[in-house]
C-alpha positions as CSV (number, residue, x, y, z in Angstrom):
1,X,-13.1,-25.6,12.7
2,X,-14.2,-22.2,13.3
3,X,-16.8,-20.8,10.8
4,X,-14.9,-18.2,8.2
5,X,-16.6,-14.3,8.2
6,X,-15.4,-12.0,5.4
7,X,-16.8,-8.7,5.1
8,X,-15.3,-7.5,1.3
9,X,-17.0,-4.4,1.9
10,X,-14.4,-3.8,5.2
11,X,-11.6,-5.0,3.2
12,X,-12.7,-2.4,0.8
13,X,-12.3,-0.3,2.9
14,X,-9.5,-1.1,4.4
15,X,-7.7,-1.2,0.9
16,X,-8.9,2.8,0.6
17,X,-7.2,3.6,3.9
18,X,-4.2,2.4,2.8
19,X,-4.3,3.9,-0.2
20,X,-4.9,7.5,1.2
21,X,-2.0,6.3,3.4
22,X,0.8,5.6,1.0
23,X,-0.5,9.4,-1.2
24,X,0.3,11.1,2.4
25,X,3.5,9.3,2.6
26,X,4.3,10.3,-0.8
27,X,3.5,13.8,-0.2
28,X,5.5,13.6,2.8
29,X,8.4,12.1,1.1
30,X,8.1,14.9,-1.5
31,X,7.9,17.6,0.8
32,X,11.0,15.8,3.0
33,X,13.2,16.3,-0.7
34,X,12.1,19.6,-1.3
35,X,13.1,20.9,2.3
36,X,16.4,19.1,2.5
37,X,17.3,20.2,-1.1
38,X,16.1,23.7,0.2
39,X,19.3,23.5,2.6
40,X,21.7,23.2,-0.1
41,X,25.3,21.9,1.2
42,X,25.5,23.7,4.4
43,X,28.6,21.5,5.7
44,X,31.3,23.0,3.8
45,X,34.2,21.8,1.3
46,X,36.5,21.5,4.4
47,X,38.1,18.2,5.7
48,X,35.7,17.7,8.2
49,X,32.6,19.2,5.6
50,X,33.9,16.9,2.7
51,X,33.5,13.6,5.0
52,X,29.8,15.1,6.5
53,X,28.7,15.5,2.8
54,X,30.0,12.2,1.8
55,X,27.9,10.4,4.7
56,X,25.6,12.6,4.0
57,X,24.1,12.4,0.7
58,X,23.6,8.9,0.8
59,X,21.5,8.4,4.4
60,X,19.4,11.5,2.8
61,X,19.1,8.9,-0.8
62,X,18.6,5.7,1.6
63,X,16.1,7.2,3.7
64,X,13.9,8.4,0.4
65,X,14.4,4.7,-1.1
66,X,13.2,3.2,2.0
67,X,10.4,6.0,2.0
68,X,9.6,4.7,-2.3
69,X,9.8,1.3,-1.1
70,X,7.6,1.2,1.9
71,X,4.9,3.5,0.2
72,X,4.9,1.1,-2.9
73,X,4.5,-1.9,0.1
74,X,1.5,-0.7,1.2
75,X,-0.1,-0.3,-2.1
76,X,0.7,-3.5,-3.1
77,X,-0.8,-4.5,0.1
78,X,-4.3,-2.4,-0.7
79,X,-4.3,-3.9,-3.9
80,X,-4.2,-7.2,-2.5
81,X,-7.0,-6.3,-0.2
82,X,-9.3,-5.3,-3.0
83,X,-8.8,-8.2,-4.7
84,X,-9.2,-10.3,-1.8
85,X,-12.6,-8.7,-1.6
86,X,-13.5,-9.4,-5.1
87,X,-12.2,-13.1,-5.4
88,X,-14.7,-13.4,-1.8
89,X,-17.7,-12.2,-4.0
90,X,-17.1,-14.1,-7.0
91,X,-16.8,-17.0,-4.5
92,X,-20.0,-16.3,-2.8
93,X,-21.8,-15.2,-6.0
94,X,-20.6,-18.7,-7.7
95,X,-21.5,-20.7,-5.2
96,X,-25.3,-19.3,-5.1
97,X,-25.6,-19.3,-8.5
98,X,-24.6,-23.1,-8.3
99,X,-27.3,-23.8,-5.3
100,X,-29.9,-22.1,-7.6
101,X,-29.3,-24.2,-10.7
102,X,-29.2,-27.0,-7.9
103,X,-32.8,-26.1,-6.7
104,X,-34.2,-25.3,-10.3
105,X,-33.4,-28.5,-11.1
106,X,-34.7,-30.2,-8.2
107,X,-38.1,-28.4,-7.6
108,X,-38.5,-27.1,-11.3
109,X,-38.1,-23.5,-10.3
């Protein structure tokens, strides 16, 4: 079995990139509403612009959903990280706190 090496500080890190990540893809998201709202309903009320606008409205409100939901993926998955980091220094903390009590009561100190 291959010896297990955790660095919480890297997943720490790791968890921060992927938190600045999901705020740029909200601000991109945001800024992706805001310029298609800017364009108003250029395709018309004819037959033709009637069907584009129906088609269209909801690939522009599928596209933002999958936007929401992939941004609040990755945060999940930075929260995870940092909490994978914690739970890995609690471990490591508990177990040398248990060796010491071991040792104190072994040699007396």
């Amino acid at each position: 079995m291959r010896p297990l090496d955790v660095d919480p500080g890297s997943l720490r890190s790791a968890a921060a990139v992927l938190a600045e990540a999901v705020d740029a893809l909200d601000q991109l998201a945001v800024d992706f509403e805001t310029r298609l709202a800017g364009l108003g309903e250029p395709w018309g009320t004819d037959e033709i612009g009637s069907l584009i606008g129906r088609c269209y409205l909801p690939a522009v409100d599928a596209a933002v959903a999958c936007l929401d939901a992939n941004a609040a993926e990755l945060d999940r998955y930075g929260e995870n990280l940092a909490r994978m980091a914690d739970s890995y220094d609690q471990t490591d903390d508990s177990g040398r706190l248990g060796f010491d009590a071991l040792q104190q009561r072994l040699t007396g100190y």
